[in-house]
C-alpha positions as CSV (number, residue, x, y, z in Angstrom):
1,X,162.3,112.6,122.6
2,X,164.5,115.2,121.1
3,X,164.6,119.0,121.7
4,X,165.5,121.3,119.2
5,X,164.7,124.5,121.0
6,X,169.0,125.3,121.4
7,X,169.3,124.8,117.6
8,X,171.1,120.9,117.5
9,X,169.5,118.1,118.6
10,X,169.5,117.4,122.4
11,X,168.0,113.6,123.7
12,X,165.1,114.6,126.3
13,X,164.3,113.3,130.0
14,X,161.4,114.9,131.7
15,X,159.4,113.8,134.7
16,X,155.9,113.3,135.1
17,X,153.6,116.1,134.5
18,X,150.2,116.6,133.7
19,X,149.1,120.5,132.3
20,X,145.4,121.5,134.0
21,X,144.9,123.9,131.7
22,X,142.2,122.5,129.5
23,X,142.1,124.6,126.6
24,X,145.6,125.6,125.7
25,X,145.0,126.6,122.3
26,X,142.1,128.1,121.9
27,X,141.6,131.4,123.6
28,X,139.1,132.1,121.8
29,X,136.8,129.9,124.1
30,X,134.2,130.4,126.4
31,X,136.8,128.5,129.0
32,X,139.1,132.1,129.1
33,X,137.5,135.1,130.6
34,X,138.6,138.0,128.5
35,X,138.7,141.7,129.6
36,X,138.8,144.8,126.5
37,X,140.6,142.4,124.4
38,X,139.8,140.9,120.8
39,X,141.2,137.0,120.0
40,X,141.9,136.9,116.5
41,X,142.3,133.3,116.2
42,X,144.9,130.9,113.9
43,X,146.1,134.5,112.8
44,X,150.1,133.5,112.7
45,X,152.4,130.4,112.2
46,X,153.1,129.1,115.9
47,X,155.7,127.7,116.9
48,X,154.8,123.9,116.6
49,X,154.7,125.0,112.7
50,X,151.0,125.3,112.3
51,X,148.2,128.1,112.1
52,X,147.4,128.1,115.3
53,X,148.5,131.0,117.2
54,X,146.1,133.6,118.2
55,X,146.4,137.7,118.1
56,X,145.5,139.4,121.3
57,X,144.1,142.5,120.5
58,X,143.7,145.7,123.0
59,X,140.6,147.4,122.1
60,X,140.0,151.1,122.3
61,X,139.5,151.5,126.0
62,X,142.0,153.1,128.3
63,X,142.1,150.6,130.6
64,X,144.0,146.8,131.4
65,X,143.8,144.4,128.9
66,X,144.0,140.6,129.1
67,X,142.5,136.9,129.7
68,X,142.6,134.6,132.9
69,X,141.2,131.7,134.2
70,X,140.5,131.3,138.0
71,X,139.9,128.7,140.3
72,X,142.4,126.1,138.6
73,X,142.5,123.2,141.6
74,X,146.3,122.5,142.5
75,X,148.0,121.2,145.6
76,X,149.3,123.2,147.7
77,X,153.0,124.2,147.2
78,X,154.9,125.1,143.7
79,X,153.2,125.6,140.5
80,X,154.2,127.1,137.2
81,X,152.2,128.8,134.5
82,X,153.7,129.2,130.9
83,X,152.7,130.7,127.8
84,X,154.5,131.5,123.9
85,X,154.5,134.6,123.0
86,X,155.5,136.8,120.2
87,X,155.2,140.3,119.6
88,X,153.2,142.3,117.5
89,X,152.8,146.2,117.4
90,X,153.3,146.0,121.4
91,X,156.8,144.5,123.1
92,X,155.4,143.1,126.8
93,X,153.2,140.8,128.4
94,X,152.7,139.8,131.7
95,X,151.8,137.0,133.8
96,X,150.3,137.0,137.0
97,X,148.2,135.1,139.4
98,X,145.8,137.3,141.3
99,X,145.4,134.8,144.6
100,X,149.2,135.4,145.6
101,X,149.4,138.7,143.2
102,X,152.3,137.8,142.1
103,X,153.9,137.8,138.9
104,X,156.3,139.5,136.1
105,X,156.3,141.7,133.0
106,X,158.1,140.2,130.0
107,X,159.7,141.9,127.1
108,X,159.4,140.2,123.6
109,X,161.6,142.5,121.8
110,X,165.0,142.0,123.6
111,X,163.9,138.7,125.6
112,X,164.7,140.6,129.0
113,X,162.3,140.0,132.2
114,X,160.3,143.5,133.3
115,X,159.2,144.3,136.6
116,X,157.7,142.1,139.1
117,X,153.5,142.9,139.0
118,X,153.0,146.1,141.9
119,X,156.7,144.7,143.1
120,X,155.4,141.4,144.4
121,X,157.8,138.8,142.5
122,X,156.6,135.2,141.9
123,X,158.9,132.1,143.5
124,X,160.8,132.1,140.2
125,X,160.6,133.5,136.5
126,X,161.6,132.3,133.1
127,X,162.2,134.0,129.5
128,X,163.3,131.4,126.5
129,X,163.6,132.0,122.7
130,X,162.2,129.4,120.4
131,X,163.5,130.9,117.4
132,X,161.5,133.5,114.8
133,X,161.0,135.9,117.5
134,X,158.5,133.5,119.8
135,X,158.9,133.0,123.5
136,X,157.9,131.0,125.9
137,X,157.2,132.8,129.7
138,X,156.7,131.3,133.1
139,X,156.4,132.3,136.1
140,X,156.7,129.8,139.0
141,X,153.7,130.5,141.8
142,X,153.5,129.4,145.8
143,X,149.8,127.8,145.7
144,X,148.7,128.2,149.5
145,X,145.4,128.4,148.8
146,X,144.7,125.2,146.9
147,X,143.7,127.1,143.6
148,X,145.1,129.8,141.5
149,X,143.7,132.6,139.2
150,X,145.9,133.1,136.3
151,X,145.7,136.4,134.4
152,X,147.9,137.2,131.4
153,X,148.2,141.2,130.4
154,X,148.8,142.8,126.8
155,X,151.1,145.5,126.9
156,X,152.8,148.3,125.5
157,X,155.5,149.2,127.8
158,X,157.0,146.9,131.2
159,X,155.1,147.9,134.4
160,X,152.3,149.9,132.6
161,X,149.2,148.0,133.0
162,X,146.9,151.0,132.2
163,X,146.9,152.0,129.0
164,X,144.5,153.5,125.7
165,X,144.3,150.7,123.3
166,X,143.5,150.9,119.4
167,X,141.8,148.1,118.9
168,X,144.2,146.3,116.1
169,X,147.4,146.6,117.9
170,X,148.3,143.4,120.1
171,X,150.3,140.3,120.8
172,X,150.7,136.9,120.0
173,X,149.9,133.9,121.8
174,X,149.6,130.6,121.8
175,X,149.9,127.1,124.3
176,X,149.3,127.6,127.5
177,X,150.3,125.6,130.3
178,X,149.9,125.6,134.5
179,X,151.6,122.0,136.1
180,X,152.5,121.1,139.6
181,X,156.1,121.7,139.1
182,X,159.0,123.8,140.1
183,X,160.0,125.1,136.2
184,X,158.2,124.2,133.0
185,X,158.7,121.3,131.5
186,X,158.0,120.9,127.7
187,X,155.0,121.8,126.2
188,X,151.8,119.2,126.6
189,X,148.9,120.5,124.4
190,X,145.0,120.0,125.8
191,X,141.5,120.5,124.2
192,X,139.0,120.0,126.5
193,X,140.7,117.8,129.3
194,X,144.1,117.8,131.5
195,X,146.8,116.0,129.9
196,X,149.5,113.8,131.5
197,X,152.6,113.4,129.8
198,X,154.3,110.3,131.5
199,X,157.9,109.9,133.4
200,X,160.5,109.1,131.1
201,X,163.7,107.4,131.5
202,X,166.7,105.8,130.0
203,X,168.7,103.0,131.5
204,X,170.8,99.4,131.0
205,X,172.1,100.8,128.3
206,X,175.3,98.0,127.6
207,X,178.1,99.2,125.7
208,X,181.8,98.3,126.2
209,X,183.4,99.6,129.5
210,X,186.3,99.0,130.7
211,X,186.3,98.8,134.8
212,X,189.9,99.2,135.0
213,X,190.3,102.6,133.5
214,X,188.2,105.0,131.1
215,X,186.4,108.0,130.8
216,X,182.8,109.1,131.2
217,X,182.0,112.0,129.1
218,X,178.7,113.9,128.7
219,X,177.7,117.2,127.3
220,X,174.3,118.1,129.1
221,X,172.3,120.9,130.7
222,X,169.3,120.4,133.6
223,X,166.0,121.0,133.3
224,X,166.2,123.9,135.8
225,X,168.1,125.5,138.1
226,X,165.6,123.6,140.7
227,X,167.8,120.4,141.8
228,X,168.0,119.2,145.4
229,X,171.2,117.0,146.6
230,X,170.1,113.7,145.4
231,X,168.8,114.2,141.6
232,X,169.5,114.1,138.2
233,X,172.3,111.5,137.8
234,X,174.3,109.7,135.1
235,X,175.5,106.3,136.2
236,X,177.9,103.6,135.3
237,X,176.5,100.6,137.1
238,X,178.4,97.0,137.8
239,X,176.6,93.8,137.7
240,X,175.5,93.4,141.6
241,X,173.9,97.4,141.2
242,X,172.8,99.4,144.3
243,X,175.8,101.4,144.1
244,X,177.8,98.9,145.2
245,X,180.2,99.6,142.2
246,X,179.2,102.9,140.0
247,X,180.9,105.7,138.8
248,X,178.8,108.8,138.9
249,X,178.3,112.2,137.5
250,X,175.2,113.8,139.4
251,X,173.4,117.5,139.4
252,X,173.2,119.1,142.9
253,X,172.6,122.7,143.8
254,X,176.1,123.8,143.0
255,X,177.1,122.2,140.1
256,X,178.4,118.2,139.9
257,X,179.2,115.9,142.5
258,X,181.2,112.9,141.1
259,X,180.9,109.6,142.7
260,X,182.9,106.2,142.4
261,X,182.4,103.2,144.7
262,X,184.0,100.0,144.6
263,X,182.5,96.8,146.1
264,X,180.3,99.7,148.4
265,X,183.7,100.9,149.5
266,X,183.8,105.2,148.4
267,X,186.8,106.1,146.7
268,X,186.0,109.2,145.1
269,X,183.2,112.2,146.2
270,X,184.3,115.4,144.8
271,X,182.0,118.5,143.8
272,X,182.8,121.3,141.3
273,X,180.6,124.5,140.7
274,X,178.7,124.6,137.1
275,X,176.5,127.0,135.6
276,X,172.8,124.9,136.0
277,X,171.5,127.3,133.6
278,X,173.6,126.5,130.5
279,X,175.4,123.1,128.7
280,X,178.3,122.1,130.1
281,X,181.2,119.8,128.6
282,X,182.0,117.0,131.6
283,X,184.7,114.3,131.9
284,X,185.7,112.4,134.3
285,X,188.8,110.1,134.2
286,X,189.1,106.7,136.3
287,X,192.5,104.6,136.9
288,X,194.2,102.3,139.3
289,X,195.3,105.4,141.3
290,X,194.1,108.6,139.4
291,X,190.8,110.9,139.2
292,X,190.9,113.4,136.8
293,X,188.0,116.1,136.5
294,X,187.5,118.1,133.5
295,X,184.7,121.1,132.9
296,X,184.8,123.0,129.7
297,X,188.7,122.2,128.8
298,X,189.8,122.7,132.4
299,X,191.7,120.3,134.5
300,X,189.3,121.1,137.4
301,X,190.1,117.7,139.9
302,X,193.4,116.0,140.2
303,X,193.8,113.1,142.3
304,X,196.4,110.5,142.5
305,X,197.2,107.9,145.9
306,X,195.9,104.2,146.3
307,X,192.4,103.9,145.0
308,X,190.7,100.8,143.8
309,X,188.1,100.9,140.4
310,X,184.7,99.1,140.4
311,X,184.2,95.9,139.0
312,X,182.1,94.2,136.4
313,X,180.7,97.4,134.9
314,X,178.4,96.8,132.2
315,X,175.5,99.6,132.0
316,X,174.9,102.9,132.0
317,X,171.7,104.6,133.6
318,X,170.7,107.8,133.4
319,X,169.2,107.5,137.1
320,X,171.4,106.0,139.8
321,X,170.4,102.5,140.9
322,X,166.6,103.7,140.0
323,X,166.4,106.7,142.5
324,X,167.7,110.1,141.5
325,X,166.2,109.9,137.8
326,X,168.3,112.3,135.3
327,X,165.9,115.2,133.8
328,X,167.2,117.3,131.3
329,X,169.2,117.5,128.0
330,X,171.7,115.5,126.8
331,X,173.8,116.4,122.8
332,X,176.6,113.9,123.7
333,X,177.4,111.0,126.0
334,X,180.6,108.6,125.4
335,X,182.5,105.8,127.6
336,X,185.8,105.4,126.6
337,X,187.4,102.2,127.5
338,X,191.6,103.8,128.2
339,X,192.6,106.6,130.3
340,X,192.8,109.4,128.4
341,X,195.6,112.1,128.0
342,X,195.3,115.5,129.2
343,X,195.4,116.8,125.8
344,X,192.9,114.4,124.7
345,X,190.4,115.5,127.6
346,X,191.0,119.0,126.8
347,X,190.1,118.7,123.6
348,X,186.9,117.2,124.6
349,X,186.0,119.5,126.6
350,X,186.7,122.5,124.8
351,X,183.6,124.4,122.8
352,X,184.6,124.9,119.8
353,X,184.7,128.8,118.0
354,X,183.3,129.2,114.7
355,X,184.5,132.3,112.9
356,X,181.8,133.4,110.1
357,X,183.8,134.7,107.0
């Protein structure tokens, strides 16, 4: 698939998820308990294109105002609720599950997080723009109980859940979502049932390489800041596999580690701090003799001393050797089959500026 949520095209890896929230869309249902608010429903464009998204409404009592649905089933362990938003005549929302009484305030004027609900943060937290003012909020949630009990807040100000509504002024809201995972993943709509969106992967891919010397270059961002030691990898694989000869760019909790084996011998295992949160420009050089690094036009690894390539490399995987699956964005990815020059990788590397005249 391809994302368009960062404004160019971006090819899409996700895992496995399934979203057991039933009714995502329509809030207007019977399967959302509501407290002194009004739905107005398929009241605004949302952000899937359609008139679908809902107004949530305070009405005229001086009190909290919101929806929520309790006893959701989940295993024990990390779960994350999300929701789009957009503001109306009020700024904030805020999610919170009432088993753990955890959760955040949002602010859908500036995109900033609030407050943590009564101080109790959740595990984790997330604010992201989808263009024309919508955004989607999440807020990651330690199940220990087996359920949760999900509550969502209209407000007027971060941190103020009491408040004297007018009955017209709200929020809006549309596709809600609660999976077993660590972050959100993209958005899986339901009506009436849980939906599973399957693993999805990319591999054997068989350009031209060059075992001798190259480069492997990838502009890419992760999922999430949520990646253990072993995940998330981007492989060039020889013909006998299982990492006997591969070349490796790979996510850990740091940044990248950068791999290259030959005949199951290691001949290169460096790691160099990244951003998780953002895209990064990678490129990693490979020659009788020489490793080069470079991270957003900086030579960031120089290596040079009696080093032999892999052999017979003919694919590339965006897993390694079928563990360690790659999940997240990718706007570029290019073998090239000579060593380039430092200039060369530099330029790769670089973002470019655009000055608006």
């Amino acid at each position: 698939r391809l994302d368009y949520s960062t404004g160019a095209e971006a090819f899409l890896l996700e895992p496995q998820s399934t979203n057991l929230i039933t009714q995502s869309e329509l809030f207007s249902d019977a399967y959302w308990t509501k407290s002194n608010v009004t739905i107005l429903s398929n009241n605004l464009f949302s952000p899937k294109g359609d008139l679908t998204a809902d107004k949530l409404v305070a009405n005229a009592t001086n009190s909290t105002h919101w929806f929520r649905k309790a006893g959701i089933s989940v295993n024990t362990g990390l779960v994350t609720y999300s929701v789009f938003a957009k503001r109306g005549e009020y700024n904030h929302i805020c999610l919170r599950d009432v088993t753990t009484n955890t959760g955040y305030y949002f602010n859908l004027l500036t995109g900033a997080v609030g407050s943590p609900y009564e101080g109790r943060p959740s595990s984790d937290f997330s604010i992201k723009s989808f263009g024309n003012d919508w955004y989607r909020v999440s807020i990651t949630i330690n199940a220990i109980s087996g359920s949760v009990d999900l509550i969502t807040y209209v407000n007027e100000t971060d941190n103020v859940p009491f408040y004297q509504g007018d009955g017209t002024s709200g929020i809006y809201i549309w596709g809600a979502q609660l999976e077993e995972q660590s972050y959100a993943t993209s958005y899986i709509p339901t009506s009436g049932t849980t939906v599973t969106r399957n693993q999805e992967t990319c591999n054997n891919a068989t350009p031209e390489i060059n075992s001798e010397e190259g480069v492997l270059y990838a502009e890419i961002s992760a999922l999430s800041d949520e990646v253990s030691l072993s995940q998330r990898s981007v492989q060039l694989e020889g013909v006998n596999g299982s990492g006997n000869n591969e070349i490796v760019i790979q996510y850990i909790s740091t940044g990248f580690r950068f791999l290259v084996y030959s005949n199951g011998s290691l001949q290169l295992n460096s790691s160099q701090s990244v951003s998780l949160n953002s895209y990064t420009k990678v490129a990693l050089l490979y020659k009788n003799n020489v490793f080069k690094i470079y991270i957003n036009g900086l030579e960031r690894y120089n290596l040079s001393g009696s080093y032999t390539m892999p052999t017979n490399l003919n694919k590339i995987n965006f897993t390694r050797s079928g563990g360690s699956d790659f999940y997240g964005n990718t706007k570029d990815l290019r073998v090239y089959t000579k060593a380039l020059s430092d200039a060369e990788l530099i330029k790769l590397t670089t973002w470019c500026k655009f000055i608006r005249l």
